[in-house]
C-alpha positions as CSV (number, residue, x, y, z in Angstrom):
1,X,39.7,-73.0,-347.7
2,X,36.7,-73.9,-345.3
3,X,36.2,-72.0,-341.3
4,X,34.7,-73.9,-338.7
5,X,34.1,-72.1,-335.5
6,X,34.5,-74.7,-332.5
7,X,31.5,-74.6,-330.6
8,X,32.8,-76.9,-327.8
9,X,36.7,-77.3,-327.0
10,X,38.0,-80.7,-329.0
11,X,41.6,-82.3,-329.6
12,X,41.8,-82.9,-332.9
13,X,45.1,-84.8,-335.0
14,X,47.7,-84.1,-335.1
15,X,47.8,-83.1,-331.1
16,X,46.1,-79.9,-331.5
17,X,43.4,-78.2,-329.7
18,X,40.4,-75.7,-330.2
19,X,38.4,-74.2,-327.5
20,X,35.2,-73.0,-328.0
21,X,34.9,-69.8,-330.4
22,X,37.9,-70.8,-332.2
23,X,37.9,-70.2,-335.9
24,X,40.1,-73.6,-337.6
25,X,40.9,-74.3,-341.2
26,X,42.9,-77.5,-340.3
27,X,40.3,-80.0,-339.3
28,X,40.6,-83.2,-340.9
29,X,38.0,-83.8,-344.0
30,X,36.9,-87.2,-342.7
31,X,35.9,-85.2,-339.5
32,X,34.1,-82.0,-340.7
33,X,30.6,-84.2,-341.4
34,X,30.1,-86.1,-338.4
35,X,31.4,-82.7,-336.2
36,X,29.1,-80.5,-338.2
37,X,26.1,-83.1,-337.6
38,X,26.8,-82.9,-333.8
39,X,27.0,-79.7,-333.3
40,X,30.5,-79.2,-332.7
41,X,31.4,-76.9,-335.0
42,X,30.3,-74.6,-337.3
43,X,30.8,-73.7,-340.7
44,X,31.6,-69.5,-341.1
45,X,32.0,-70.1,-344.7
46,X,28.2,-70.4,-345.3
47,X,25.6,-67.7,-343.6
48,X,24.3,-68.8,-340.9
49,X,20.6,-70.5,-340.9
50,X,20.0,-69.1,-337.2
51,X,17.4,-66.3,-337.5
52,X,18.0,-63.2,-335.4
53,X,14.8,-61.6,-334.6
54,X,14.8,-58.3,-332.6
55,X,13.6,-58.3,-328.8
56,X,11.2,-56.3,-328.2
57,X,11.0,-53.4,-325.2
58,X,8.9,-55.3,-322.2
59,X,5.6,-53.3,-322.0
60,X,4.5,-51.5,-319.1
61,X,2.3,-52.9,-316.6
62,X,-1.0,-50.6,-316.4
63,X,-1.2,-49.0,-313.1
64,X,-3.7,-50.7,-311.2
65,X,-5.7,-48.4,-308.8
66,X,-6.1,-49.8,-304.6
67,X,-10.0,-50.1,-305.0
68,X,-9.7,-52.5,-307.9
69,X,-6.9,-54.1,-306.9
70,X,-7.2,-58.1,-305.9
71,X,-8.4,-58.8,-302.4
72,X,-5.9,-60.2,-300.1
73,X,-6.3,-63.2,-298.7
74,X,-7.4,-63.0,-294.9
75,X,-4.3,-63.4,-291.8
76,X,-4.8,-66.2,-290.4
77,X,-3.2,-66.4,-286.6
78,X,-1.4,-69.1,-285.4
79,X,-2.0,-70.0,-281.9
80,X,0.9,-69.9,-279.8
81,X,1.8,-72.9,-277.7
82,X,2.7,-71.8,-273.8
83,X,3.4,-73.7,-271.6
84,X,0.9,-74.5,-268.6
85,X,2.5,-72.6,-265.9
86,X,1.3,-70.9,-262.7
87,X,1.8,-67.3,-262.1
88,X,4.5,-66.4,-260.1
89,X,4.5,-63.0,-258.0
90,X,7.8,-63.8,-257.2
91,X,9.3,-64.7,-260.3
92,X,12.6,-63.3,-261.0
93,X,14.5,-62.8,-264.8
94,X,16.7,-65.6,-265.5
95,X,17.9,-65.0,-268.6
96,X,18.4,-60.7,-268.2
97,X,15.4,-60.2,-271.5
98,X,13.7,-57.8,-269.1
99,X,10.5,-60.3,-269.0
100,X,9.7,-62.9,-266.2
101,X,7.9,-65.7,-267.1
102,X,9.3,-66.2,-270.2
103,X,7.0,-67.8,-273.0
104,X,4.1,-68.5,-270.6
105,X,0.8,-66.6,-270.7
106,X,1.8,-65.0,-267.2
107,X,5.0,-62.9,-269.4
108,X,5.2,-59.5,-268.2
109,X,8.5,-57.0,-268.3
110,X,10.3,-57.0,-265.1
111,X,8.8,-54.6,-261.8
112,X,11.4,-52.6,-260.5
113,X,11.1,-52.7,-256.6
């Protein structure tokens, strides 16, 4: 008697079920063909026609030495958008950061007096 393994879960007469892996010898005859054509099962009877080929081991990268490595590619800077504000010799710490003039080119950490 012909094995099909079920390579995707089906409902097949009468009100059965195979999930995927399942090895069935009741599938209906007029079935096998077009399930076999679509994929949907396989037959375990016959060797398989998949070839099984051995990985191989991933080969180590040579070691490449800082002199010859790549050149990086220059930093470039961003410029920093402030805001145009006057500097305040009185300015006090509104938000507790330790810095007064928060985000403005005047910033500077808070002068204990």
């Amino acid at each position: 008697m012909a094995q099909y393994r079920v390579l995707t879960g089906i409902d097949y007469p009468p009100n059965k079920r195979a999930e995927a892996g399942d090895v069935v010898t009741d599938l209906p005859p007029q079935s096998v063909k077009w399930l076999l054509e679509s994929g949907v099962i396989e037959d375990t009877s016959k060797p398989s026609k998949k070839v099984v080929t051995p990985k191989e081991e991933p080969k180590a990268e040579p070691v490449v030495e800082a002199e010859s490595a790549v050149e990086a590619e220059p930093v470039v800077e961003a410029k920093i958008k402030t805001k145009e504000v006057a500097f305040d010799p009185d300015a006090k710490d509104g938000d507790g950061d330790g810095f007064v003039q928060d985000g403005t080119p005047h910033q500077r950490p808070v002068e204990e007096k």
